[in-house]
N, C-alpha and C positions, 0 to 999 in steps of 0.2 A: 822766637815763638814757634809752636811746632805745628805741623801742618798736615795733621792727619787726615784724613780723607773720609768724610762720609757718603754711604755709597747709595742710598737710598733716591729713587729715581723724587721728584718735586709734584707735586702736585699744581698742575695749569688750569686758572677759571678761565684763560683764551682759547679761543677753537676757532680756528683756520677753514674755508669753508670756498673749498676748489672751484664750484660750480659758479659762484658769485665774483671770486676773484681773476680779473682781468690781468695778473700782473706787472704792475702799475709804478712797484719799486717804490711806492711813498711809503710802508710799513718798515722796508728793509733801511732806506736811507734811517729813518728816525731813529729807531732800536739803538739805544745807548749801549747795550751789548752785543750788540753785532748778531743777534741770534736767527736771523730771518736770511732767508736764500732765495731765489727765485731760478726754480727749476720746470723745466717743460712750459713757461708762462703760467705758473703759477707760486704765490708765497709759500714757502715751508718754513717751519719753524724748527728750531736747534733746542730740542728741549732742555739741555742741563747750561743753557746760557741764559736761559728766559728766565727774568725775576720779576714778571707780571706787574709791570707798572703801568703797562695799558697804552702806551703812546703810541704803538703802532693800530691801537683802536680807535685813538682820539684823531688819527691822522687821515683812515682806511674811508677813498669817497667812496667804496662801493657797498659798503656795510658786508664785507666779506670777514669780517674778523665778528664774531660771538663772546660770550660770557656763561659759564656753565655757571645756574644756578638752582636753589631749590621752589622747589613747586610753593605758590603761595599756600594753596588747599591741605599743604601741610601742619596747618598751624591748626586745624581740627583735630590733630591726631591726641591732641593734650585737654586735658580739662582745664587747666590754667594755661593761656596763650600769653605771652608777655612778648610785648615789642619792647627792643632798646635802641635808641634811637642817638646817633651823634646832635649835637647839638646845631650844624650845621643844618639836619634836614629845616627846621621852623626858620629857621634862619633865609630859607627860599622859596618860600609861599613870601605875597605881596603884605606889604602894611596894612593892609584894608583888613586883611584876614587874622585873627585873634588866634591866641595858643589856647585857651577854651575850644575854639570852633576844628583846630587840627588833631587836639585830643579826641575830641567828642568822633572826630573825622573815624579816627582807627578803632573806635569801641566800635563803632557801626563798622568798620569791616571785620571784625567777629575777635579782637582781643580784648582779654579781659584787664590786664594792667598795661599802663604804659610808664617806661621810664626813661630816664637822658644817659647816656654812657659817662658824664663825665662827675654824675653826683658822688663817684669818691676819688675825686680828684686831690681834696683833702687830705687824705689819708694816707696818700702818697709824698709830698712833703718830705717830711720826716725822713722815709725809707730813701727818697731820689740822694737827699745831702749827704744821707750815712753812706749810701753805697761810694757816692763819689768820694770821701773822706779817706774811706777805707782801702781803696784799691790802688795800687802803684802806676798801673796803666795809663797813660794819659795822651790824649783826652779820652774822659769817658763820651762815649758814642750811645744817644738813644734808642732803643730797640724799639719803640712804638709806630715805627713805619714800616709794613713786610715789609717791601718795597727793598727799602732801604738796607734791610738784615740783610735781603738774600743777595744786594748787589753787592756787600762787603765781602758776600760767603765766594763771590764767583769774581770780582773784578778787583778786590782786596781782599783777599783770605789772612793777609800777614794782619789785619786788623780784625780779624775774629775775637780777639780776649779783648781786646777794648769796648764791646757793646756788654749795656747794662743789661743784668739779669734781674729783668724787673715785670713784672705785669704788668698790663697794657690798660687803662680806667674800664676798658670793655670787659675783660675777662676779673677784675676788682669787683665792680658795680657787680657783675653775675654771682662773683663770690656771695656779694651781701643777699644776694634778692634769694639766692641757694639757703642760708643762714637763713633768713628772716622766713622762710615757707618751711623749713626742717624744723624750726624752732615754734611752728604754729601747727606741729604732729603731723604736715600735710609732705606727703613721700616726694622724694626731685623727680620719681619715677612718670609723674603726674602734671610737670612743670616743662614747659615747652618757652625757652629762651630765644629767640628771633632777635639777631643782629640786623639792622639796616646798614646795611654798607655803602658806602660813596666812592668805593673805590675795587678794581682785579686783585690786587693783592691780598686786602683783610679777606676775602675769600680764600684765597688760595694758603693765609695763612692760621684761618681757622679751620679747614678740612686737614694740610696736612700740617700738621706746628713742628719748627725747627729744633726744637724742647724737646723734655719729656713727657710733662707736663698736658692733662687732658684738659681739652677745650671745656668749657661749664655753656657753651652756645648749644644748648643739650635740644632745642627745635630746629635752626636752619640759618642761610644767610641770606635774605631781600634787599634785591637791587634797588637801592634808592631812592634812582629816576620811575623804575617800575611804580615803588609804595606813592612816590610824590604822588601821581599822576593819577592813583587810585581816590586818595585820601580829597585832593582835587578836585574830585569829579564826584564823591559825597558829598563836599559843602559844597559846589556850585547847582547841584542837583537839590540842595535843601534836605539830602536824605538823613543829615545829621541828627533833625528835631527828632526822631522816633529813638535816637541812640540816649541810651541811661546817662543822666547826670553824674560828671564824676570830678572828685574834687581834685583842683589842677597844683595846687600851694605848693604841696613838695616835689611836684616836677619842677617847678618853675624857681624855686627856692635854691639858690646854686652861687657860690662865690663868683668874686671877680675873675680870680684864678681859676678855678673848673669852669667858666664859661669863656675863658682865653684859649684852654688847651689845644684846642683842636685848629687855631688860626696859627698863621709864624707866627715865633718867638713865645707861644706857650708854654714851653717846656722850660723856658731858660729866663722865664719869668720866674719861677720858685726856684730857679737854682742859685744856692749862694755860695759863688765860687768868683773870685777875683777874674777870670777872662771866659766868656763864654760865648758861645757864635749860636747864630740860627739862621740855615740855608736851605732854602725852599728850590724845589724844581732840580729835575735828574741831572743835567746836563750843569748845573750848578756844582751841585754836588759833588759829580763825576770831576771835576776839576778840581775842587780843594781836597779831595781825598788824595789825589795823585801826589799834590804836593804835600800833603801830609804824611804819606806812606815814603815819601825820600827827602822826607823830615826838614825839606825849607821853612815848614811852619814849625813852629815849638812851644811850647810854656801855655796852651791853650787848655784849659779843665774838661771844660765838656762843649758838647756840638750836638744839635738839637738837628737832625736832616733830615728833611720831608720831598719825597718824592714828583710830588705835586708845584703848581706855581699856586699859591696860594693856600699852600697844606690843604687839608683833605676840603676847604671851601672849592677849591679846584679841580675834587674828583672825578673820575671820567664819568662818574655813575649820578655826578648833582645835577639835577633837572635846573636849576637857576642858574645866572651868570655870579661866574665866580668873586667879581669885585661888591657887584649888590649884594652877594650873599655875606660876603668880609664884612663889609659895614655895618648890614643889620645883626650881627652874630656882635662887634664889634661895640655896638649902642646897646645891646643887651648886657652885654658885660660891665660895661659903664656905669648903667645905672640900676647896676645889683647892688645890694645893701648888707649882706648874707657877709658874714664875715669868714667863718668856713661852715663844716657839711656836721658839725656837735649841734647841730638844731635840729637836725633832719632827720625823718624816720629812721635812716642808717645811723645815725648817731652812737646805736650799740654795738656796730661793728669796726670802729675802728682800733682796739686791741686785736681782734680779729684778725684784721687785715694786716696787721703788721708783726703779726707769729706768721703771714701766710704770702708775702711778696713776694716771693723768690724767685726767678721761674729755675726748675733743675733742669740738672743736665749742664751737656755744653754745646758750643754753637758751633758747628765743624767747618771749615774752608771745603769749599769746592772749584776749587783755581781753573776758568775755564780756557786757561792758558798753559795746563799739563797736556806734553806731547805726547811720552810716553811715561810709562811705570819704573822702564828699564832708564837709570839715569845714563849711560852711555848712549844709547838710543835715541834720547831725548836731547840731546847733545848735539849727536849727526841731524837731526831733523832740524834745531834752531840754526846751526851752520848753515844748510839747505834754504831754510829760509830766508838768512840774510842774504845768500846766493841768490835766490829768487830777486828778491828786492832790490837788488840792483840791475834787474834786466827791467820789472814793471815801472811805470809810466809815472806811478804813482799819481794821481789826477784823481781818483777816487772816482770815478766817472759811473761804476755798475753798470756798466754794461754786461762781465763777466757775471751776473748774477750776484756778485759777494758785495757788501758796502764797501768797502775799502780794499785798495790792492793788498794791504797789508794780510786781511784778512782772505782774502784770495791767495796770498802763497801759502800760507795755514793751512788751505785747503788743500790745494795741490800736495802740501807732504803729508797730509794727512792721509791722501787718495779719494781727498770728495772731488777734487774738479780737473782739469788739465789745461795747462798754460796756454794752449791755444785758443782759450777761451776768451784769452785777452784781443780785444779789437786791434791795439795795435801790433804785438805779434804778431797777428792772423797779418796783417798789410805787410810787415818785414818779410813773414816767411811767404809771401803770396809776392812780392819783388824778385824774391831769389829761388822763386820756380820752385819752392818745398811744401806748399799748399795751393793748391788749385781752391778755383771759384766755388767750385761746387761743394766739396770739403768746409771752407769755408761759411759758407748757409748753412751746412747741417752742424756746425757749430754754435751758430747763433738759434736754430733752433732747440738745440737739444737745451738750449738754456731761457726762450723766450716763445716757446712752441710755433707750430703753424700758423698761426690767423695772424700773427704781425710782419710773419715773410712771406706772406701769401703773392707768390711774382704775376700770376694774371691780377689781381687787386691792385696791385702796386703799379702794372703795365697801365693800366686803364686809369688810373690816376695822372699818374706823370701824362699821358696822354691830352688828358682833361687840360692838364697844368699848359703844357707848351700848346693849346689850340686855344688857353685863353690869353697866352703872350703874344702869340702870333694875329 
């Protein structure tokens, strides 16, 4: 498989936010890519390693880690405001609360339709079995989790041709609601599409798409927890009653399978292929890809991998808890009656949709394990490294700022760090009279700054400590 290189820098909904960050190392340990450092005592990010799955946000106790997202007051900017909504959001307001009362919620915060991302889930079907059919690649790999694309792009590039090239029920459903406003003489010019996200990545991979392919989210993307919390505090405020009547039937009107999608094992419920896997949660993930890229596993069709524990019911961005929200998302599906979406106002787009699944283009590897361009170069530097690796400790301890030793010699041939950064070098060469004391503190700070080596602080403490043992 060939392994060309796309060079285009990624677009990050995370933002690293110095003043708040204590350096604390719980971001960096987590990061399944290893993309986080901690220089001067503080986090920095490795931008072409980050594929925004948020876990360094889900982990971060200082709330130093952000979410770039768009202004709600954007949604005036359109004379048709449309929310589309995973299925998941209703899914985490309590039972007591009605999908009447959370509709009615978001017309009171000034949209004029509301819809579910997964009402053509239908219509995919069809497309999902043909593409697996068709293609020699195996397993085919779901592209409906950023997340997930961009760790293939950077942590398995050699499995780049195995993700489906298929549109995501978000960017389908837009298609239809595009279609159905064109087709009523009213201009897209005029149509403001607001994605509710649950998650950093559907941002990140609706601002910049790994396609060619233009996003149809033609308003913006609202965080979630934000919308939850608004819609919330409508119905608990009672300010719902003055919001227009609107009729809920074909929101609500949604197969068993369009309203599975978005839980594990969604996607691999409508796949009919003799072996099929569905694995939820990065670090899951990260482990059967490995064995699947040096091909211990075999003879599997497709693989349904979601970033999240709990697929996107587990988003960093869901205001509910993830397993209540599974359930209630779970019992809704159950006792759907809806056989597929040929009843539903979209009903006339499914030829539509199926001249129109594709996504183009192609999905490029960005291996964040290319040392250099030059392959002789690139050569001497993994030599180097494995050189390295036999002096480090291995213990993954982070102290040197990097997660793992491993990736600390990385660094070192790269020229981001220098081996003396390692705690326990600094003691060998500080044995053998090659680094002094003082050398050593200005190593540990140039990597964990002032306030944690602070030696009057630190005098006064230990002080404290041995006049309360004594």
């Amino acid at each position: 498989m060939g392994l060309e290189q796309k060079k285009e820098e990624f677009y990050h909904t995370l933002e690293f936010n110095g003043d708040s960050c204590t350096g604390c190392s719980h971001c960096m340990m987590k990061c399944p890519t290893e993309a986080i450092r901690v220089i001067n005592g503080k986090a920095v990010l490795i931008s072409e390693r980050c594929i925004d799955c948020g876990e360094c946000y889900r982990v971060c106790p200082n709330a130093a880690i952000t979410l770039r997202q768009d202004d709600f007051e954007k949604i005036y900017n359109f004379k048709y405001r449309i929310v589309l909504l995973p299925a998941v959001f209703s899914a985490q307001f309590p039972d007591k609360i009605t999908y009447q009362q959370i509709f009615k919620g978001l017309i009171s915060l000034g949209f004029t339709h509301v819809y579910e991302t997964e009402n053509s889930v239908d219509f995919l079907i069809k497309p999902y079995n043909d593409f697996i059919k068709e293609r020699k690649e195996k397993p085919m790999i779901s592209s409906f989790c950023p997340a997930i694309v961009r760790l293939i792009q950077v942590r398995f590039p050699t499995l780049v041709d195995n993700l489906m090239l298929i549109k995501p029920p978000m960017e389908v459903t837009a298609m239809c609601i595009k279609k159905k406003f064109e087709d009523q003489g009213i201009p897209f010019s005029e149509v403001g599409i607001f994605y509710v996200t649950p998650c950093a990545a559907k941002v990140a991979g609706i601002k910049s798409s790994v396609v060619e392919d233009p996003t149809l989210i033609s308003g913006g993307v609202i965080n979630m927890n934000y919308l939850y919390n608004k819609v919330y505090k409508e119905i608990s405020q009672k300010k719902i009653t003055s919001a227009p009547d609107i009729e809920i039937s074909d929101f609500r009107a949604m197969s068993k399978n369009a309203l599975s999608w978005s839980l594990t094992a969604g996607e691999v419920r409508i796949v009919d292929t003799e072996r099929k896997l569905a694995i939820d949660e990065v670090k899951n993930v990260i482990e059967f890809l490995e064995k699947v890229e040096s091909e211990d596993i075999e003879d599997i069709d497709f693989l349904e991998l979601r970033a999240c524990y709990q697929s996107c019911a587990g988003g960093i961005l869901c205001a509910g808890n993830k397993f209540l929200t599974t359930e209630r998302a779970r019992k809704r599906a159950s006792n759907a009656t809806l056989e597929s979406a040929e009843s539903t106002e979209f009903a006339g787009c499914q030829s539509y949709v199926r001249e129109n699944y594709h996504l183009h283009g192609k999905i490029y590897p960005r291996s964040i394990v290319k040392l250099d361009d030059n392959m002789a170069e690139a050569m001497k530097k993994m030599k180097r490294i494995n050189e390295l690796n036999q002096i480090l400790p291995h213990v993954d301890c982070g102290i040197c700022g990097a997660p793992s030793c491993q990736a600390f010699a990385e660094d070192i041939v790269q020229k981001g760090a220098d081996i003396r950064g390692c705690i326990f070098v600094q003691t060998i060469l500080q044995q053998n009279n090659r680094l002094t004391l003082q050398e050593a503190v200005q190593l540990l700070k140039k990597t964990w700054g002032d306030k944690k080596l602070d030696p009057k602080k630190i005098a006064e403490l230990l002080n404290e400590l041995q006049e309360g043992v004594s």
